[in-house]
C-alpha positions, 0 to 999 in steps of 0.5 A: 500500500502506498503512504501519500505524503499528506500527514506530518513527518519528521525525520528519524535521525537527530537534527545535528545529522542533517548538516552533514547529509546535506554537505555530503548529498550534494559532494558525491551524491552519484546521480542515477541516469533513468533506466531508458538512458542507462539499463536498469538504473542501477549505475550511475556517474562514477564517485570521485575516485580518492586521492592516489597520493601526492604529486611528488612521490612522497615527501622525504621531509626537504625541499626548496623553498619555493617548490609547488605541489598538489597536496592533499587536502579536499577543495574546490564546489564539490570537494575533488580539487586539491590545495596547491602546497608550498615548500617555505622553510624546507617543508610543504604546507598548503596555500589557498590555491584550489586546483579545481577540475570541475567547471560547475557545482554538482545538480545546478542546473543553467537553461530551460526544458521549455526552451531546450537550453536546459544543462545539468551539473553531473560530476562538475561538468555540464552536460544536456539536460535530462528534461523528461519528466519535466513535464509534471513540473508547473512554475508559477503559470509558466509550465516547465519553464523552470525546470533544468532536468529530473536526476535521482540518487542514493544516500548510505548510513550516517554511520557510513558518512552519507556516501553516494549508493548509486547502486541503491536505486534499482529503476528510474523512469520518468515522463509526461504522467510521473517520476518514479524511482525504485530503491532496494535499500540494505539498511535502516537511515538510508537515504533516496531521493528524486530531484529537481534542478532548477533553470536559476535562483527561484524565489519559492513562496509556496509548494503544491506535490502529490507524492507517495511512498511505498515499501522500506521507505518513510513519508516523502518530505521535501528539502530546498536547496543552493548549489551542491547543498552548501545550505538548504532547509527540510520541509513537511508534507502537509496535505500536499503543500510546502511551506517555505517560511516553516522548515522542519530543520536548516544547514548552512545560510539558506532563504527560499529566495534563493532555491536552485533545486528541489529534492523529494527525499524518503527515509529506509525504515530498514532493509527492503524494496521501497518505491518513491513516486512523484505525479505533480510538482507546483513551485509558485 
């Protein structure tokens, strides 16, 4: 039986966790192309493979002063740049120099669906945007108009540091009537997840959805993002409305002014099949 998201939800884990997931979900959250794009669903974008070591071998503990490296310390919009280190006294350190590899910050989104523009932010560089499923998306009177693309992803445990689970997500289709995405979940505190990227910064003053769960899964609830979820708020389903002005919990510095994307999150109640579906999405 399916749960509508129609009654108050309010996430099981402690609210100091949610800074954290939201940090993580937006670093290597892994997005899940849909199935018709890519077989089952069940691979998605590669996560970042760690850092293989620095750049000069190995540190003997001398070098000239002056002398540059890459070290190792995480930089840059999602987090797979590198701080440059400087020799200064026969020893590295790092600087404020980010070698950064991506060109964009992961799930922004740039363009439109409505008029073909649309481009996704995948693993730091744009690529189309996947508009179908757009379609359920109405942006205050103007259609799809500010819909950028439909994305899907999978979170693990908090006590597994959020890491991205693409392999979670079982089936991803979307078109013109739903969204619907399939998770096969192998522990409690999961997370999964349908997205929204937005064409640009939207002032959200109100949110219409009709959602539903099924399975291992919670009650859909709603969270509103900035970039790669540098900061952002959690919401409650009530009724098949959002209220941007009453957050169930923040991160970061965040105001609904500002949102550039739109998550439709469900929490595992422990390991199972779980179905999330969204049919309609009103952002006014």
């Amino acid at each position: 039986m399916k749960v509508r998201a129609n009654r108050a939800f309010w996430p099981a884990l402690p609210r100091a966790l949610f800074p954290a997931l939201a940090l993580v979900s937006m670093c290597v959250p892994n997005v899940v192309l849909r199935e018709d794009d890519a077989g089952s669903g069940a691979s998605g974008a590669a996560g970042d493979g760690g850092e293989g070591g620095d750049a000069s071998g190995g540190d003997d503990g001398v070098c000239g002063n002056g002398e540059t490296r890459r070290g190792t310390t995480p930089c840059g919009q999602n987090g797979r740049g590198r701080l440059e280190q400087r020799c200064e006294g026969g020893v590295f350190g790092d600087t404020a120099t980010c070698t950064d590899p991506d060109e964009c910050a992961d799930f922004s989104g740039r363009g439109s669906c409505a008029n073909g523009t649309a481009e996704n932010c995948v693993m730091g560089a744009w690529v189309p945007g996947d508009c179908q499923g757009c379609e359920i998306v109405e942006c205050a009177g103007a259609g799809s108009a500010c819909c950028a693309g439909i994305y899907a992803f999978a979170l693990d445990t908090p006590e597994k540091g959020y890491a991205g689970r693409p392999d979670v997500v079982r089936r991803f289709t979307a078109d013109a009537t739903a969204i619907n995405v399939s998770f096969q979940f192998d522990a409690e505190g999961q997370r999964g997840a349908i997205g929204l990227a937005l064409s640009g910064p939207v002032a959200v003053s109100s949110l219409t959805i009709t959602a539903a769960s099924s399975g291992a899964a919670s009650p859909p609830y709603v969270t509103l993002e900035v970039g790669s979820g540098q900061s952002g708020c959690a919401h409650e389903i009530s009724a098949g409305s959002v209220d941007p002005n009453v957050p169930a919990f923040c991160w970061g510095s965040f105001t609904p002014s500002a949102t550039e994307r739109i998550n439709v999150r469900v929490d595992s109640t422990g390991p199972g099949a779980a179905e999330l579906e969204v049919i309609t999405l009103g952002v006014n």
